[in-house]
ROKOL-254967 format. One record per residue: x, y, z of N, C-alpha, C, O in turn; residue in one letter; residue number from 1. Coordinates in steps of 0.2 Angstrom, whole numbers, plus 5000, padded with zeros to 4 digits. Example, Ala and Ser with C-alpha at 12.3 -4.5 7.8 and 13.67 -1.06 7.14 Angstrom:
# residues 2
{node {5066,4972,5039},{5062,4978,5039},{5066,4984,5039},{5071,4983,5042},A,1},
{node {5064,4989,5035},{5068,4995,5036},{5064,5000,5039},{5067,5006,5040},S,2},
This chain:
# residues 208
{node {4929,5071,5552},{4933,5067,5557},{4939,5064,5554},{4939,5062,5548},X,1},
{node {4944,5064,5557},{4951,5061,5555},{4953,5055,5558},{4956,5055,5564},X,2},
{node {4952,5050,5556},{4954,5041,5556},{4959,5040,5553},{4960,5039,5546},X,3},
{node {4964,5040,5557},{4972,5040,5553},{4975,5032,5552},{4980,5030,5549},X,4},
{node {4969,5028,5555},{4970,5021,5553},{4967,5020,5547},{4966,5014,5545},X,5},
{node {4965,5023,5543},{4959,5023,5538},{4964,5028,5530},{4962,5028,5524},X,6},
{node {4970,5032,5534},{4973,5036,5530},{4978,5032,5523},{4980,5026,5524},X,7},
{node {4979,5036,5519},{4984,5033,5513},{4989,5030,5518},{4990,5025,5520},X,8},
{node {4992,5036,5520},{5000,5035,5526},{4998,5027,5527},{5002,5023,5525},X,9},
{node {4993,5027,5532},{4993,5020,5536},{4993,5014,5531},{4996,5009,5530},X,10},
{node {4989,5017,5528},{4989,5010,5522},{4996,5009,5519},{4999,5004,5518},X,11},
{node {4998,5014,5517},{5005,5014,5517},{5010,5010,5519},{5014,5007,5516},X,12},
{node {5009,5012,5527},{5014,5008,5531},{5013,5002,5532},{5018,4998,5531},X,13},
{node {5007,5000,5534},{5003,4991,5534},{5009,4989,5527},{5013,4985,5527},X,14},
{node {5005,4993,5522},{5008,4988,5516},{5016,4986,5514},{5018,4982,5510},X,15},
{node {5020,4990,5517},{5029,4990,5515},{5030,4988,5521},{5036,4985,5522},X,16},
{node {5026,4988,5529},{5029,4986,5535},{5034,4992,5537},{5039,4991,5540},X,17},
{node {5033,4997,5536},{5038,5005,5539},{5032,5007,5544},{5026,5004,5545},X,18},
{node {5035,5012,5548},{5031,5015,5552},{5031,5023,5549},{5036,5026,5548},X,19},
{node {5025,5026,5548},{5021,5032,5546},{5019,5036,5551},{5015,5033,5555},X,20},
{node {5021,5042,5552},{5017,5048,5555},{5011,5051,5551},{5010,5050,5545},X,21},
{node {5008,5055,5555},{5002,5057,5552},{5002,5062,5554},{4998,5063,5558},X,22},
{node {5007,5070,5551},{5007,5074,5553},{5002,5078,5549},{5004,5081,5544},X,23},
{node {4994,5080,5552},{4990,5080,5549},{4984,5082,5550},{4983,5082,5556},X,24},
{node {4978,5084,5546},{4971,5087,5551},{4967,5089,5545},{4968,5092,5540},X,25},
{node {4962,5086,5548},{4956,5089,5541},{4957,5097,5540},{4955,5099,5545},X,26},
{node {4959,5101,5536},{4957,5108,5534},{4964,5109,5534},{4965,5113,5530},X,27},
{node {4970,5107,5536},{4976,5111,5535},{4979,5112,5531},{4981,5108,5526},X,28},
{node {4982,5120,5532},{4986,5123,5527},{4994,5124,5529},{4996,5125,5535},X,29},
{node {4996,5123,5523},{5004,5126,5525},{5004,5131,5530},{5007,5130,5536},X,30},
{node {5003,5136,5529},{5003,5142,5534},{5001,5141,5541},{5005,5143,5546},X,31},
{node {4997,5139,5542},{4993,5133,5548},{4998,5130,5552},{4999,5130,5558},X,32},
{node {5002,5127,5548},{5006,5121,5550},{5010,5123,5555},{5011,5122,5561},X,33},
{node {5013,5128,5549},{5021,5131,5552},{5019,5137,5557},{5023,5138,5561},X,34},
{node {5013,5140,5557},{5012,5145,5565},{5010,5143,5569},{5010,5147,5574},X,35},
{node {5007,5137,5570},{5003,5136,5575},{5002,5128,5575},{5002,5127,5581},X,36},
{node {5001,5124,5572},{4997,5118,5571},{5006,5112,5574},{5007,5108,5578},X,37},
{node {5009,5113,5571},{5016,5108,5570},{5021,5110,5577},{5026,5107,5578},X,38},
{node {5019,5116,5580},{5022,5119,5585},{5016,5115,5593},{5018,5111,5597},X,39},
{node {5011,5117,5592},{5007,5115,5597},{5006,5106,5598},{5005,5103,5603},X,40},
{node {5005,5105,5592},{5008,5095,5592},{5014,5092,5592},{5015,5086,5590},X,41},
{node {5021,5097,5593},{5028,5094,5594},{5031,5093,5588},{5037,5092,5588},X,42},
{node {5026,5092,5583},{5031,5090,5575},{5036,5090,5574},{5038,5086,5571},X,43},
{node {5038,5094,5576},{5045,5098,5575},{5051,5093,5579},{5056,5091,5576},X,44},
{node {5049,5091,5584},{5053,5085,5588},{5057,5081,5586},{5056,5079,5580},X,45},
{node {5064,5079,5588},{5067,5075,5585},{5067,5069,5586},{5071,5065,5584},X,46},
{node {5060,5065,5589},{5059,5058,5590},{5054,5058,5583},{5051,5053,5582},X,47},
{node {5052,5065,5579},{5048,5061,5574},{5052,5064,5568},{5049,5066,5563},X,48},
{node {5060,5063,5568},{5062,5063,5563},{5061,5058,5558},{5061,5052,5561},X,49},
{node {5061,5058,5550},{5058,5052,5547},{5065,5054,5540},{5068,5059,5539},X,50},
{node {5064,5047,5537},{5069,5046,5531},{5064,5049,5526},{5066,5052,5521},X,51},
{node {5061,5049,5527},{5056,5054,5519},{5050,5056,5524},{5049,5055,5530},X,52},
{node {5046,5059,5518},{5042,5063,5520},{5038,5067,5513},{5040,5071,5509},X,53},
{node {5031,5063,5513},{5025,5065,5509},{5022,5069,5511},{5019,5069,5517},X,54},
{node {5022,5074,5506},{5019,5083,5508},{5011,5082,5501},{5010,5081,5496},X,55},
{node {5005,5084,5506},{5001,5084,5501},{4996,5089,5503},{4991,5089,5505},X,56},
{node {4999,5096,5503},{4996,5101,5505},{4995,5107,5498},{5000,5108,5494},X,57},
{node {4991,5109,5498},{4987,5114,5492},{4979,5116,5491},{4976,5121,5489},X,58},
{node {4978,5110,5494},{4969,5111,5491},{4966,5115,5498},{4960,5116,5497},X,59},
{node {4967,5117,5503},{4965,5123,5507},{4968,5128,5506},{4966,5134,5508},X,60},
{node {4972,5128,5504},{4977,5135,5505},{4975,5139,5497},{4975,5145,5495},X,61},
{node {4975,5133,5495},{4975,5135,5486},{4965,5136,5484},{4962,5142,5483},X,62},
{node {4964,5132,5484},{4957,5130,5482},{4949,5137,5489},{4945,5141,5488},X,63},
{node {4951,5133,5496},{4950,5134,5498},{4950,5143,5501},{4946,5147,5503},X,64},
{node {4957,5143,5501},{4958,5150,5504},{4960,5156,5499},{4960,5162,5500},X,65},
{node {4961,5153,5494},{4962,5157,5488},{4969,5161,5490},{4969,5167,5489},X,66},
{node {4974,5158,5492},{4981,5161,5494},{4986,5163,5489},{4987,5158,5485},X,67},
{node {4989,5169,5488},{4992,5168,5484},{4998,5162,5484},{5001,5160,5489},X,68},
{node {5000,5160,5477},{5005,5153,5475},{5013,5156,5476},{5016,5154,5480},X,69},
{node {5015,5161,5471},{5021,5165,5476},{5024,5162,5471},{5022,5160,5465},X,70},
{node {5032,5159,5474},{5038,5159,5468},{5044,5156,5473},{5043,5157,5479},X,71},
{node {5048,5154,5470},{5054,5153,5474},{5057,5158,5477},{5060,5159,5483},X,72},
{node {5055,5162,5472},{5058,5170,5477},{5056,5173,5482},{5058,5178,5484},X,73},
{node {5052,5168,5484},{5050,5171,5493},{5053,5165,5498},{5050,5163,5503},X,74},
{node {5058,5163,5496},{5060,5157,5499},{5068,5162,5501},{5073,5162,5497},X,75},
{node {5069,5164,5507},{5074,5163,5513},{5078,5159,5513},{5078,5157,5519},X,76},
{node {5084,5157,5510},{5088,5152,5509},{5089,5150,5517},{5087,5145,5519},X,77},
{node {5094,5156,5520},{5097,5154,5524},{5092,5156,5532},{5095,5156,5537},X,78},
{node {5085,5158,5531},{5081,5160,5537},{5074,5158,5534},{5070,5163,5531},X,79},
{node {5073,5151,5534},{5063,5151,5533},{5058,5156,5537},{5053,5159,5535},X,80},
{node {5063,5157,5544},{5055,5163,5545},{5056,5169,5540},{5053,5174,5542},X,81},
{node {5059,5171,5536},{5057,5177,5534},{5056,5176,5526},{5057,5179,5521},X,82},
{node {5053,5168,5526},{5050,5168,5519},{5045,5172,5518},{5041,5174,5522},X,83},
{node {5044,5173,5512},{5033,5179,5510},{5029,5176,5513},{5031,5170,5514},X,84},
{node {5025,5178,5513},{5020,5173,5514},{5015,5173,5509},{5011,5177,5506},X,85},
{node {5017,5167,5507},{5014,5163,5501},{5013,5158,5502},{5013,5157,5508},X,86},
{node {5010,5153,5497},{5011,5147,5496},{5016,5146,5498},{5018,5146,5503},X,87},
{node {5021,5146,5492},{5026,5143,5492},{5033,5146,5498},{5037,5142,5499},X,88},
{node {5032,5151,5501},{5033,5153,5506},{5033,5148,5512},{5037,5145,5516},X,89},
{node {5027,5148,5512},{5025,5143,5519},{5027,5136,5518},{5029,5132,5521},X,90},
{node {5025,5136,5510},{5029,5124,5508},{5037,5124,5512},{5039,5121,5516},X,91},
{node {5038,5130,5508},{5045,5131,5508},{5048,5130,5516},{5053,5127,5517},X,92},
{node {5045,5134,5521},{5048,5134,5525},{5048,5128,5529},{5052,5125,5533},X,93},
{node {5041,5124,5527},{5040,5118,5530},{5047,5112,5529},{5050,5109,5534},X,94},
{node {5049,5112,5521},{5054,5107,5517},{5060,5111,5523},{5064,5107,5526},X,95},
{node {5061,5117,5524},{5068,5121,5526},{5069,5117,5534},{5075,5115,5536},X,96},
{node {5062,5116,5538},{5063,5113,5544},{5065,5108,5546},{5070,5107,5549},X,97},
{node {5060,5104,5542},{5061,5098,5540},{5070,5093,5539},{5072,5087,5542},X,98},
{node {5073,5098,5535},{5081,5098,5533},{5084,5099,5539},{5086,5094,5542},X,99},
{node {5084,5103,5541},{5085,5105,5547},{5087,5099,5554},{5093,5098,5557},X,100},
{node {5079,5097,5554},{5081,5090,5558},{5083,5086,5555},{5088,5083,5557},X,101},
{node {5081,5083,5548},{5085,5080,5545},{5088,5079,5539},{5084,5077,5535},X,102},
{node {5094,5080,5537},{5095,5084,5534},{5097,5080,5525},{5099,5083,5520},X,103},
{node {5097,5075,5527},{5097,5069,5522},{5093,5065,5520},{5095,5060,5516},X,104},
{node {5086,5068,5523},{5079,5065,5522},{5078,5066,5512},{5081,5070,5508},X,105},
{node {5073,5061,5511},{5069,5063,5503},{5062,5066,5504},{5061,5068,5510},X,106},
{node {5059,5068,5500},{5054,5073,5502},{5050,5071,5494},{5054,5070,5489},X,107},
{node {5044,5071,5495},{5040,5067,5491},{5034,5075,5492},{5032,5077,5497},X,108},
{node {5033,5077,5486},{5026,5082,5485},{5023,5082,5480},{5025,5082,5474},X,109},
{node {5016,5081,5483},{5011,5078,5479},{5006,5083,5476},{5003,5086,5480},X,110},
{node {5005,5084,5471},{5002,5087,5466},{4995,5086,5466},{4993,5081,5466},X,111},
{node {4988,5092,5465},{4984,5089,5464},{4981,5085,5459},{4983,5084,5453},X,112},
{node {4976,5083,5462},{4974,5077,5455},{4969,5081,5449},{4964,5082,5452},X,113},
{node {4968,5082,5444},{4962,5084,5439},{4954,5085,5441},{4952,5080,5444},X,114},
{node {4950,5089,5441},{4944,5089,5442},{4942,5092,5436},{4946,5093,5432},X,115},
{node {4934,5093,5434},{4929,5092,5429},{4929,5100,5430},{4929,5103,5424},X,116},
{node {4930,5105,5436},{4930,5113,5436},{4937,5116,5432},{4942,5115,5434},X,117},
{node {4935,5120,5428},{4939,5123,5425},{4944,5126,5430},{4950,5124,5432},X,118},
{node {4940,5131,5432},{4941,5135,5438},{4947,5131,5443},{4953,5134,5445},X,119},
{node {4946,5125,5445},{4949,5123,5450},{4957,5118,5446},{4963,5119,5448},X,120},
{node {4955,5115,5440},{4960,5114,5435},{4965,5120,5433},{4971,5120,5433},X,121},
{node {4962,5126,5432},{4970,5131,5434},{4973,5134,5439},{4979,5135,5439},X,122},
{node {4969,5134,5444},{4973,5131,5451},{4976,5127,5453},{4981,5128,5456},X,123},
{node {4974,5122,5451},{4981,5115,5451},{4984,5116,5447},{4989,5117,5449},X,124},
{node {4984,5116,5441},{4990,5117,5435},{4993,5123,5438},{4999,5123,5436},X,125},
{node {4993,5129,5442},{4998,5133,5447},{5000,5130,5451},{5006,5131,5449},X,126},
{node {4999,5127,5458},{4999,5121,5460},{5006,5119,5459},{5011,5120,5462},X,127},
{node {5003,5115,5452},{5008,5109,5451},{5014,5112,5449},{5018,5110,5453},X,128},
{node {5016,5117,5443},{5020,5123,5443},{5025,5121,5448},{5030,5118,5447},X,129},
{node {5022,5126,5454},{5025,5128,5459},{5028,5123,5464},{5033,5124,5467},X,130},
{node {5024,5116,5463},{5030,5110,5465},{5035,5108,5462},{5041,5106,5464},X,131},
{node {5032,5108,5455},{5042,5108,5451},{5045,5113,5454},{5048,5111,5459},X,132},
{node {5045,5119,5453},{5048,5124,5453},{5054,5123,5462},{5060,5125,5463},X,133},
{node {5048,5119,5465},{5052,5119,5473},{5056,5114,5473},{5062,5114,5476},X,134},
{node {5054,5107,5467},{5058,5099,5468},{5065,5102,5464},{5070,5098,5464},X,135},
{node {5064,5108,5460},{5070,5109,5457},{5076,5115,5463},{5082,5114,5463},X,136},
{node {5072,5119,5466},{5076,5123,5473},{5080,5118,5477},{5086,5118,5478},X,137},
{node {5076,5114,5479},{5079,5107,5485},{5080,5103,5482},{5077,5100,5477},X,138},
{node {5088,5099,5485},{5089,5094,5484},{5085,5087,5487},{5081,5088,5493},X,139},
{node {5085,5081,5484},{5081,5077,5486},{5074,5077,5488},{5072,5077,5494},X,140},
{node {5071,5078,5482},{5065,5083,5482},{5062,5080,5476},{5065,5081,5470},X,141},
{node {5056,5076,5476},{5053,5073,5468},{5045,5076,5470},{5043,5080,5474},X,142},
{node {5043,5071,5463},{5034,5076,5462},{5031,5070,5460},{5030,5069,5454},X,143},
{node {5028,5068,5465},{5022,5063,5463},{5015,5068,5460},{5011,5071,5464},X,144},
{node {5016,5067,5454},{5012,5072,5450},{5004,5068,5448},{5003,5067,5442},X,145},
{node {5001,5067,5453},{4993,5063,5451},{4990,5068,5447},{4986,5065,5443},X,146},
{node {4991,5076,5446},{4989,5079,5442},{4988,5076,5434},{4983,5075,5430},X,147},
{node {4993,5074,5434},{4996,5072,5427},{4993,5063,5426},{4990,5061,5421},X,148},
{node {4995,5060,5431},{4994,5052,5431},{4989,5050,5435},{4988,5044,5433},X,149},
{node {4986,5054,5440},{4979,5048,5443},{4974,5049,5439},{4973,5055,5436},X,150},
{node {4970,5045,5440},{4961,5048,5437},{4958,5053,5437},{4958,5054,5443},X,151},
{node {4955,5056,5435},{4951,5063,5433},{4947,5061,5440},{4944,5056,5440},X,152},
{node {4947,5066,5447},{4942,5067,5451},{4936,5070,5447},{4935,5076,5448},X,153},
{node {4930,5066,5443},{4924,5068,5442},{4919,5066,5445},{4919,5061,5449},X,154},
{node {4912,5069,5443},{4909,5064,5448},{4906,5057,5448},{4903,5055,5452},X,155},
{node {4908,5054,5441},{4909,5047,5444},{4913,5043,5449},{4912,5038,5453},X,156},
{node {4921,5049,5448},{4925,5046,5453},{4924,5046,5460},{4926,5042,5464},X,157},
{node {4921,5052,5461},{4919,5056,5468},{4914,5052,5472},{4913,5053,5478},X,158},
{node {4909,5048,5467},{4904,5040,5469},{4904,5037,5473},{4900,5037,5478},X,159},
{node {4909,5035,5471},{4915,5029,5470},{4920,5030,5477},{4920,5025,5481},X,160},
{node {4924,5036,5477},{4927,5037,5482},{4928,5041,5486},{4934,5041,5489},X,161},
{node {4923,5045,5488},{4923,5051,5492},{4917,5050,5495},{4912,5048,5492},X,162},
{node {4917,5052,5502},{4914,5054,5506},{4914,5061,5509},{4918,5064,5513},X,163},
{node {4906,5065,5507},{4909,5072,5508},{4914,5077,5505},{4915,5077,5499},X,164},
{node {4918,5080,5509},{4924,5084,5506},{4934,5082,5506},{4938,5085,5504},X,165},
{node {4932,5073,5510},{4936,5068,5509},{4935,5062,5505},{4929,5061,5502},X,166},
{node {4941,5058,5505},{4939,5053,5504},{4937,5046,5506},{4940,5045,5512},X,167},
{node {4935,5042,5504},{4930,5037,5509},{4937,5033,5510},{4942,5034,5507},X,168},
{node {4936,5027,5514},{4942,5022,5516},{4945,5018,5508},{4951,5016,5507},X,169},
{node {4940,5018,5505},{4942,5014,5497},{4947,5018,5495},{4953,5016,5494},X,170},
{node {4943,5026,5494},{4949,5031,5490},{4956,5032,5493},{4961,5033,5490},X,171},
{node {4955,5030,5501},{4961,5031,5503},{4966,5025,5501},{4971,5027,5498},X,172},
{node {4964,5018,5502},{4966,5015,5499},{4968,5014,5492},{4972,5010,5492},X,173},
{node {4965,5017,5488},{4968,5017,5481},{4973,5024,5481},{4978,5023,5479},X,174},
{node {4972,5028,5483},{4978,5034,5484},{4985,5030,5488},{4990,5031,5484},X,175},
{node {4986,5026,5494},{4991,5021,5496},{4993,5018,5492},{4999,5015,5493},X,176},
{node {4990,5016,5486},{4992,5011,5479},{4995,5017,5474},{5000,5016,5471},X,177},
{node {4992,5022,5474},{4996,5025,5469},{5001,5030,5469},{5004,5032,5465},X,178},
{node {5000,5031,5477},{5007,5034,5481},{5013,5031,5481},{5018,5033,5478},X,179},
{node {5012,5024,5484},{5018,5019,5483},{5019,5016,5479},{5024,5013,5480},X,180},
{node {5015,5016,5471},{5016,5014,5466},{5024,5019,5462},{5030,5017,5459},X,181},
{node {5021,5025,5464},{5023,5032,5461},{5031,5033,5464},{5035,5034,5460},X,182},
{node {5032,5032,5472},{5036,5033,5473},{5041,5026,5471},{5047,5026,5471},X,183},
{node {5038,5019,5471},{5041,5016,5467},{5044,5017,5462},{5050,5016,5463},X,184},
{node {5041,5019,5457},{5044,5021,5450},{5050,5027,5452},{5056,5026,5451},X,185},
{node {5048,5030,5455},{5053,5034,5456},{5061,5033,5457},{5066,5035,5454},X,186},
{node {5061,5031,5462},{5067,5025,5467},{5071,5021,5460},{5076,5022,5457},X,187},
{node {5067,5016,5458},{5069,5013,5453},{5074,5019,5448},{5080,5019,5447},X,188},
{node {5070,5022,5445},{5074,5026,5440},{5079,5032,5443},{5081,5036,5439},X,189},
{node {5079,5032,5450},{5084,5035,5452},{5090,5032,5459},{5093,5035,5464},X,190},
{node {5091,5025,5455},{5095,5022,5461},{5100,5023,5466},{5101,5022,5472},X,191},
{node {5102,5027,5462},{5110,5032,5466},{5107,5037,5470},{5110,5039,5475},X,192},
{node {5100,5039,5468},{5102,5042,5475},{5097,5038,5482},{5095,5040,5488},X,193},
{node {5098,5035,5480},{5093,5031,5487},{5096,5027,5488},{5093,5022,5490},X,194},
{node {5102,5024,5487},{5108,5018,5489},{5108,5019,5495},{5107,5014,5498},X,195},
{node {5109,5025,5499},{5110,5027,5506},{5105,5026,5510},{5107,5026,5516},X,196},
{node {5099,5026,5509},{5095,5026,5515},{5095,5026,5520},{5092,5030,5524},X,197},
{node {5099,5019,5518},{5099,5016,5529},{5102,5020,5532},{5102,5018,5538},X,198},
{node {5106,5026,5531},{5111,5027,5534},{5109,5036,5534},{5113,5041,5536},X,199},
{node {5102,5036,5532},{5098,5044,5536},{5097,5041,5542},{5095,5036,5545},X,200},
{node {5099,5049,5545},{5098,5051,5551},{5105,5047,5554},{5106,5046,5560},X,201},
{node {5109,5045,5550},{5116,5043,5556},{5122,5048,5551},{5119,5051,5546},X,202},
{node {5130,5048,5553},{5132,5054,5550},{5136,5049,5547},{5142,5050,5546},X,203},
{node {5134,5040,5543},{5137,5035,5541},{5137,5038,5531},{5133,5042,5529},X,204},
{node {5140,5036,5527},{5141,5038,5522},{5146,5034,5518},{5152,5035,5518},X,205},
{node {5142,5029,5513},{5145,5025,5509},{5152,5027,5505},{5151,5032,5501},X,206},
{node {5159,5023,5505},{5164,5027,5503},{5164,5020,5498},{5161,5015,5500},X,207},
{node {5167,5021,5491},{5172,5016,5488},{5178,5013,5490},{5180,5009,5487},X,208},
């Protein structure tokens, strides 16, 4: 079941006072998204254009579906539909829409976090890969890399903060603490480019 008041996003929002969409559903994949899922709920709308945007998709596509991961080279510069279909195909076309409506937007992608499964730790460590690979393709484009920085998902942590094949309201909340911790640091050490903010989604642009 999906309680979007109970999600990082909302936690998120409550805690900084923005307003968060939850373009979202238990099992969704990239590929999901963009055929079928973000077309049939309006996504795509220009009333849910946003100044960023946190992409946390990989563990069905990747883990679950066992999809091939792909390369920047299936990315379509100038035509998302005729990305590969890959992973990175289908991330890709999502970032390409997205720009689209708007076009000055930041774009935040999140990495998976560490598990105790070998198996599933080389899968993220591809994963993870292929989200540099992408924050490097796109401008405005970072990598909150929990991979690398949040706690090892073992089953102590999993105790603690998962219920079933999600995680419980605690975990979400601790994920909203280290999302916005992450994008915090982020901002900080890249001041110049987020001086502008306020002024995504208008055609306004700071002059000296």
């Amino acid at each position: 079941h999906d309680y979007f008041e109970y999600s990082w996003g909302q936690y998120i929002a409550r805690m900084c006072g923005s307003t968060c969409f939850n373009f979202s559903r238990g099992g969704m994949t990239a590929k999901e998204y963009c055929q079928s899922f973000a077309d049939n709920m309006r996504f795509w709308g220009p009333q849910y254009a946003c100044q960023c945007y946190i992409i946390a998709l990989g563990v069905n596509d990747i883990h679950n579906q066992d999809m091939e991961i792909g390369t920047t080279d299936d990315i379509c510069r100038d035509d998302y539909t005729k990305n590969a279909d890959t992973f990175t195909g289908w991330y890709a076309h999502i970032i390409q829409r997205l720009k689209a409506i708007q076009p000055r937007a930041k774009f935040f992608l999140m990495t998976m976090p560490r598990e105790t499964s070998r198996r599933n730790q080389e899968k993220s460590q591809a994963h993870r890969k292929a989200l540099y690979n992408l924050a490097d393709y796109f401008d405005n484009t970072y990598i909150i890399d929990l991979y690398e920085y949040a706690p090892v998902y073992d089953d102590e942590f999993k105790k603690k903060f998962y219920m079933g094949g999600h995680l419980n309201p605690m975990g979400y909340v601790l994920t909203a603490h280290m999302t916005a911790s992450y994008i915090d640091y982020i901002i900080r050490h890249n001041p110049e480019d987020f001086k502008e903010v306020g002024y995504i989604g208008t055609e306004l642009k700071y002059c000296e």
